[in-house]
C-alpha positions in Angstrom: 177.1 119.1 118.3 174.6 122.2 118.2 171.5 121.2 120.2 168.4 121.9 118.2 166.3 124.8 118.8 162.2 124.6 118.1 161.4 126.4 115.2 158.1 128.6 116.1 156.7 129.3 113.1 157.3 126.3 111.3 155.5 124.6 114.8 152.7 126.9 114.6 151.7 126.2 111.0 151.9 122.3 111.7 150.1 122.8 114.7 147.0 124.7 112.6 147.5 122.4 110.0 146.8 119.8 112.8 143.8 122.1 113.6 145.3 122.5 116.6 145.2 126.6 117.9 148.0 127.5 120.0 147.0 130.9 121.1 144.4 130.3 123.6 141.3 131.9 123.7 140.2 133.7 126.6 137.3 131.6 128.6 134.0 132.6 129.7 131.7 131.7 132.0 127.6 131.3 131.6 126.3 132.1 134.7 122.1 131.4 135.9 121.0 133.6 137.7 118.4 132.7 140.2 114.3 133.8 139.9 111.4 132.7 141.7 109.3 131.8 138.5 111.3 128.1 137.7 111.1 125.1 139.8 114.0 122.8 140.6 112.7 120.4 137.9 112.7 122.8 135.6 116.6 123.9 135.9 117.4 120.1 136.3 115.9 118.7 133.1 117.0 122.1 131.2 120.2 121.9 132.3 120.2 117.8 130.9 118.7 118.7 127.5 121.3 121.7 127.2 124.2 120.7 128.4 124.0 116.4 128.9 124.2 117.1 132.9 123.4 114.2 135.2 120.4 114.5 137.1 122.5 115.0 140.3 124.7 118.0 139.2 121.5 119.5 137.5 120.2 119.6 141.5 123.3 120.3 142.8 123.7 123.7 140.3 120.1 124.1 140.6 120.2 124.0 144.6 122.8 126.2 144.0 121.8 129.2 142.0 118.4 129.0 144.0 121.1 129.4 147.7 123.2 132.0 146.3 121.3 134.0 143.8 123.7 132.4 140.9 126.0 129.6 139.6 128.5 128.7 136.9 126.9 126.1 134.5 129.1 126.1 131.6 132.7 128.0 130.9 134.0 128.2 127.0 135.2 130.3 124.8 133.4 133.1 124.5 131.9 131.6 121.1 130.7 128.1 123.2 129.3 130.5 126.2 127.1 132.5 124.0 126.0 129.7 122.4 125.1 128.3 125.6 123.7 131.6 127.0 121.3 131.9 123.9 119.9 128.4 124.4 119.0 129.3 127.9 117.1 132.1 127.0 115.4 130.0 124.1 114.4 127.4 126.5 110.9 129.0 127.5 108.9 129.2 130.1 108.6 126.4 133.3 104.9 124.6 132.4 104.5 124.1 136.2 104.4 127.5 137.8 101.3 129.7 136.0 103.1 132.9 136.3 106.1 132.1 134.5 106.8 134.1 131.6 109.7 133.1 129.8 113.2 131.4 130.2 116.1 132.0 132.9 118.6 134.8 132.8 121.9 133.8 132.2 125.4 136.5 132.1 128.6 135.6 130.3 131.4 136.6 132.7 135.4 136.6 131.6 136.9 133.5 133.8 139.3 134.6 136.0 
């Protein structure tokens, strides 16, 4: 009895018929990077609207990025991660410190 071999292309259009995408897309990361013009509150509750965080990881990446000058908050496709990147820089300005200017910095990097 021959043993039954996968047929690729016949897989691969029922998988994209499934909407599912078998070539995987290379991932990115969103990366703050740290400033001295936005309080802790500030990346917390930004980082709760954007991306649904709990209050404790919002410190924990906030703590973070404030330590070592940057942190991973969100890795994607590269479609997601700018996404995410633009709403950062969107976000405006922290109310609470008067010389604040505008929103954080974050970088896309390729995820390694």
């Amino acid at each position: 009895m021959p043993v039954a071999t996968p047929d690729t292309d016949t897989d691969t259009e029922t998988a994209a018929a499934d909407g599912l995408n078998l070539a995987l897309e290379p991932l990115y990361h969103v990366v703050l990077l740290n400033d001295d013009d936005h309080s802790y509150g500030y990346v917390v509750y930004m980082l709760k609207e954007l991306f649904a965080y709990p209050e404790s990881k919002g410190f924990d990446l906030a703590y973070e990025v404030d330590k070592h000058g940057r942190t991973v908050v969100w890795t994607g496709t590269h479609e997601e991660a700018k996404l995410k990147q633009d709403q950062i820089h969107a976000y405006g300005p922290d109310p609470t410190i008067a010389r604040c200017a505008g929103s954080m910095t974050a970088v896309l990097e390729p995820a390694e």
